[in-house]
C-alpha positions as CSV (number, residue, x, y, z in Angstrom):
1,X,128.2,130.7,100.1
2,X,129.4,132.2,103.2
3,X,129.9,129.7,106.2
4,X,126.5,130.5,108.5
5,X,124.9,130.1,105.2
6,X,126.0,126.7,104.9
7,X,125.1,126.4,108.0
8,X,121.4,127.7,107.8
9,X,121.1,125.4,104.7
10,X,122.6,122.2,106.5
11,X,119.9,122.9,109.4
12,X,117.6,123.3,106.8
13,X,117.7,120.3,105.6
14,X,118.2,118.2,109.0
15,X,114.5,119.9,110.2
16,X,113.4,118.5,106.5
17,X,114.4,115.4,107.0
18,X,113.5,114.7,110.5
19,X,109.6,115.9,110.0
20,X,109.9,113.6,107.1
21,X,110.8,110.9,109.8
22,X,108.5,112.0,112.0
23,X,105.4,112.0,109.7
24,X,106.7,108.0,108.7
25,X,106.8,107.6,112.2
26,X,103.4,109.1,112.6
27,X,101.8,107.3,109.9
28,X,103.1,103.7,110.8
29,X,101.8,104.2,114.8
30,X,98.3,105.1,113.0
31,X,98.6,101.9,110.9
32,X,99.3,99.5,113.6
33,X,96.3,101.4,115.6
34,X,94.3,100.4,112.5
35,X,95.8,96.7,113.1
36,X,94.8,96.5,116.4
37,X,91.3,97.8,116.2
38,X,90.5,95.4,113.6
39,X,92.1,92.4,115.5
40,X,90.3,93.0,118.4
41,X,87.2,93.5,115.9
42,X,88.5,89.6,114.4
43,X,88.5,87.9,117.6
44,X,84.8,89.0,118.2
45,X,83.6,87.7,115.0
46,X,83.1,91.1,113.0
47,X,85.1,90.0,110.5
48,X,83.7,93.0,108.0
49,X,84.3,95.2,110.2
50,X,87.8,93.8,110.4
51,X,88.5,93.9,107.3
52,X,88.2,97.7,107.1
53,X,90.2,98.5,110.1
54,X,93.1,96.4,108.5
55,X,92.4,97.9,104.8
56,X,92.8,101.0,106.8
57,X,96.2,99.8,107.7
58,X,97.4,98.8,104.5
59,X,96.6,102.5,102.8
60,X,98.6,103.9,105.6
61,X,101.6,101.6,105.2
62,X,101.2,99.6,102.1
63,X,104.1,97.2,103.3
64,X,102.5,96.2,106.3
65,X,103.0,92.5,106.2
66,X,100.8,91.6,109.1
67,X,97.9,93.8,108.2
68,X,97.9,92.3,104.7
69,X,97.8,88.6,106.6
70,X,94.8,89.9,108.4
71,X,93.1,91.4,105.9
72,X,93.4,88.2,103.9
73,X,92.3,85.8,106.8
74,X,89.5,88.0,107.3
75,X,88.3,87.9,104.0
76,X,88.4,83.9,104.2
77,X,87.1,83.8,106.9
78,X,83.5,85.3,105.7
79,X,83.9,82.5,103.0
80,X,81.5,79.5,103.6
81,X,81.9,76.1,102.0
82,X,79.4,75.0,99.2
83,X,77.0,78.5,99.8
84,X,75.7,78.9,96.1
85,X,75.3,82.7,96.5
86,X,77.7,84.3,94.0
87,X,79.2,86.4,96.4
88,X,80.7,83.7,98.0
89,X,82.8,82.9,95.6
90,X,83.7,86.4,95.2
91,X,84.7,86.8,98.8
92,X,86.6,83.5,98.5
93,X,88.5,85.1,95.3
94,X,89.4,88.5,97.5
95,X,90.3,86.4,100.1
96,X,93.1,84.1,97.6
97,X,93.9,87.8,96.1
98,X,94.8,89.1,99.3
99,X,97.2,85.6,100.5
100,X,98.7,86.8,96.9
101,X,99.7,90.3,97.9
102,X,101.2,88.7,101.1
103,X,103.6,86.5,98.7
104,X,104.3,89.4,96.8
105,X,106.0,91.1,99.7
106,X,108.0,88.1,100.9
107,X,111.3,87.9,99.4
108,X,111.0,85.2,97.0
109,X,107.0,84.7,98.0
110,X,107.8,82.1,100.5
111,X,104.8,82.7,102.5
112,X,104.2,79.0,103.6
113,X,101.3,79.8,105.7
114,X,99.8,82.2,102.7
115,X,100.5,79.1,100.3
116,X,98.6,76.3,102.7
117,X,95.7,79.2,102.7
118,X,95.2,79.7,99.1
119,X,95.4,75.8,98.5
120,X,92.8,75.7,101.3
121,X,90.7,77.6,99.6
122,X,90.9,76.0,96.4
123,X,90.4,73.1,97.5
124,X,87.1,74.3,99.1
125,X,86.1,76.0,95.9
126,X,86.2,72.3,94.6
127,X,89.4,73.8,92.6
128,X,91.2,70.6,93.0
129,X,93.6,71.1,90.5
130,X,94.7,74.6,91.3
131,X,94.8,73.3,95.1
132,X,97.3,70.6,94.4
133,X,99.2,72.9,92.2
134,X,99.5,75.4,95.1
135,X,100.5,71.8,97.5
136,X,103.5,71.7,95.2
137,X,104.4,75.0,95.3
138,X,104.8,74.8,99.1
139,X,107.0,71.3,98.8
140,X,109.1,73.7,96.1
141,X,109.8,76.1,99.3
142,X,109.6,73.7,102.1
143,X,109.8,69.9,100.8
144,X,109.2,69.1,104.9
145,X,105.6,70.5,104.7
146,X,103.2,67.7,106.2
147,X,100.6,69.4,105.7
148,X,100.9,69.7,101.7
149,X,101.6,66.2,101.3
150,X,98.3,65.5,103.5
151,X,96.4,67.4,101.3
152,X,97.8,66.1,98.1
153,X,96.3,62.9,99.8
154,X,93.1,64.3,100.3
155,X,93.0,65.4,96.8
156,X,94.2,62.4,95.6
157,X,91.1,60.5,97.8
158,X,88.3,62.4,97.1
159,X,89.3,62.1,93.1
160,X,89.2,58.1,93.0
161,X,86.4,57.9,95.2
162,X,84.3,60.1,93.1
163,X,85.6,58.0,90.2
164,X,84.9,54.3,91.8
165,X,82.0,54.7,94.0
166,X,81.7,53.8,97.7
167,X,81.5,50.4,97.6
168,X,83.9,50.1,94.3
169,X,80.6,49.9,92.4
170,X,81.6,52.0,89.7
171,X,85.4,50.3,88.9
172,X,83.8,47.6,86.4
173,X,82.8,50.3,84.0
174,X,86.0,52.6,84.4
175,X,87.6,52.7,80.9
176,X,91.5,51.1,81.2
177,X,92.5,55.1,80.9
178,X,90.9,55.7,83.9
179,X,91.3,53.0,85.5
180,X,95.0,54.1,85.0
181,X,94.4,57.7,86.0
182,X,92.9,56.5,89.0
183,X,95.7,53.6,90.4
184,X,98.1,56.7,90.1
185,X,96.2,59.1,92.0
186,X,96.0,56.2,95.0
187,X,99.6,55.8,94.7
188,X,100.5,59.5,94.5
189,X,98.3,59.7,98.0
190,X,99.8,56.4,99.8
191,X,103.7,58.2,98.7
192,X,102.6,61.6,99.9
193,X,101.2,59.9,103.1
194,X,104.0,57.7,103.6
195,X,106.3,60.9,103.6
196,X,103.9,63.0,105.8
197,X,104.1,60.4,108.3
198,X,107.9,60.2,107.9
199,X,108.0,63.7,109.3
200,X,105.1,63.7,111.4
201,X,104.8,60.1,113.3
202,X,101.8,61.2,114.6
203,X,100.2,62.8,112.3
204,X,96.6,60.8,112.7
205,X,94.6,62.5,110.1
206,X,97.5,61.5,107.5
207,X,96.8,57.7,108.8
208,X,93.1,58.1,108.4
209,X,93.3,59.1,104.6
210,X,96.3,56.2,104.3
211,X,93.2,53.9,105.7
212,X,90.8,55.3,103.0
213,X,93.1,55.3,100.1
214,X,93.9,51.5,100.5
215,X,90.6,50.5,100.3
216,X,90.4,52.4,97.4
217,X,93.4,50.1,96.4
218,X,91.3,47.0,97.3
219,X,88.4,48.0,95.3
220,X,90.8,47.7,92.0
221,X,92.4,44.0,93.5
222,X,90.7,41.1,91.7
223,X,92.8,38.2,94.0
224,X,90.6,38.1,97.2
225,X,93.5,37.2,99.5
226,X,95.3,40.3,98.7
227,X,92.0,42.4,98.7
228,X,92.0,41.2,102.3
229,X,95.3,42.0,103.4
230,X,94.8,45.5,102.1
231,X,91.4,45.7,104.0
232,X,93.3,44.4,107.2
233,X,96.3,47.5,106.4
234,X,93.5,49.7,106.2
235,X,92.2,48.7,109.3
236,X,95.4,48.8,111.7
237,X,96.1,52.1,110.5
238,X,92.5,53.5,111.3
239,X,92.9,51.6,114.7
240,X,96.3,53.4,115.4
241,X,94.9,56.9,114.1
242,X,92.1,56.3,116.4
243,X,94.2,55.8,119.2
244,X,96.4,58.7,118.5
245,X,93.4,61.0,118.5
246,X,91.8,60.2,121.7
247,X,95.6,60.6,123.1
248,X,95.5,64.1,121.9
249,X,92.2,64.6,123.0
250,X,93.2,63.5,126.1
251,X,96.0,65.7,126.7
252,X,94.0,69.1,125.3
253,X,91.6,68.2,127.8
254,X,94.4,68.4,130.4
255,X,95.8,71.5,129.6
256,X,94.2,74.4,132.2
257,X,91.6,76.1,130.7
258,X,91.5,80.5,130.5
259,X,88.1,81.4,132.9
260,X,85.9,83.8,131.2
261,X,86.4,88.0,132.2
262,X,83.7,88.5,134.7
263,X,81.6,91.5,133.1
């Protein structure tokens, strides 16, 4: 091959590969487009319509990371809690799918705020075992997540209460098996709590559950005076957590507030 040969070949080949470029280039500015169009549909509530712009996205760049968050969030967010219409569930199921395609492009799925979704989610489903399975799975990846142990607590709760009634009415006909079941779930909550609170001092909606699950201790205490002193734990802590939320409160209120676009 003579020399301008080569060199028609070489040029070639550069043109190729720089409409390639271009065209990749082309194609990602269309996808965030896509992105923006459905985020600005998000924040006004059309969350179906959101969901298309950002499945738009995805089609044109299928490792979008932020489109696939979207599209996920979307899709949760047209879940609603305790609806019995079978779609529901459905659109609750798209909506976990989604958070899963998200792990799948994070290098070793370590997604933590796809995790604390699909766990959400579960939990809502009334999924509680799949929920706290998912809890775990975030701990695996980031053993300083409050917010898993919280919810592990929350589980943990809303298990023994079912089990022992409001007012403990149920704990004298709990077989020994579950009354055993049921002691370790409260003390899987109080240790999941305790290390919430570790990381998060004021984390008042960890001290709340702490409050609830030791009176679900007291309801299993047959010696009145420790009964009591469990009833009075439970009550400082709810006092504190009270106090700690009115402070927040407090200081949201203070923050300066965005006035509305005049139209």
């Amino acid at each position: 091959m003579s020399f301008d040969a080569r060199r028609l070949a070489l040029f070639i080949i550069l043109v190729l590969c720089l409409s390639m470029t271009g065209c990749g280039f082309i194609t990602k500015l269309k996808a965030r487009d896509m992105l923006n169009k459905g985020v600005k549909a998000f924040t006004e509530q059309k969350y179906p319509q959101a969901a298309e712009y950002f499945q738009r996205a995805i089609q044109l760049d299928p490792e979008f990371r932020p489109a696939r968050m979207y599209l996920a969030t979307a899709y949760s967010s047209q879940y609603i809690p305790g609806s019995p219409d079978p779609k529901n569930n459905e659109m609750a199921d798209r909506a976990i799918a989604a958070f899963r395609d998200v792990l799948g492009l994070e290098k070793g799925g370590q997604n933590t705020d796809a995790m604390v979704a699909i766990a959400s989610l579960n939990y809502q489903m009334k999924k509680y075992d799949e929920s706290k399975d998912w809890c775990r799975k975030i701990l695996q990846v980031d053993p300083n997540n409050a917010e898993a142990l919280y919810r592990i607590a929350v589980i943990d709760f809303d298990q023994s209460l079912k089990r022992t009634g409001l007012q403990g009415e149920n704990v004298e006909f709990l077989k020994p098996e579950e009354k055993q079941e049921t002691a370790a779930l409260i003390e899987e909550g109080l240790k999941s709590l305790e290390r919430a609170l570790e990381i998060r001092k004021d984390y008042f909606d960890a001290m709340e559950y702490k409050n609830l699950l030791w009176r679900e201790k007291a309801k299993f205490e047959k010696d009145e005076k420790a009964k009591n002193e469990l009833i009075r734990q439970a009550d400082l802590v709810a006092q504190t957590a009270l106090q700690l939320k009115l402070k927040a409160q407090e200081e949201e209120a203070k923050k300066p507030r965005k006035l509305a676009a005049a139209k």
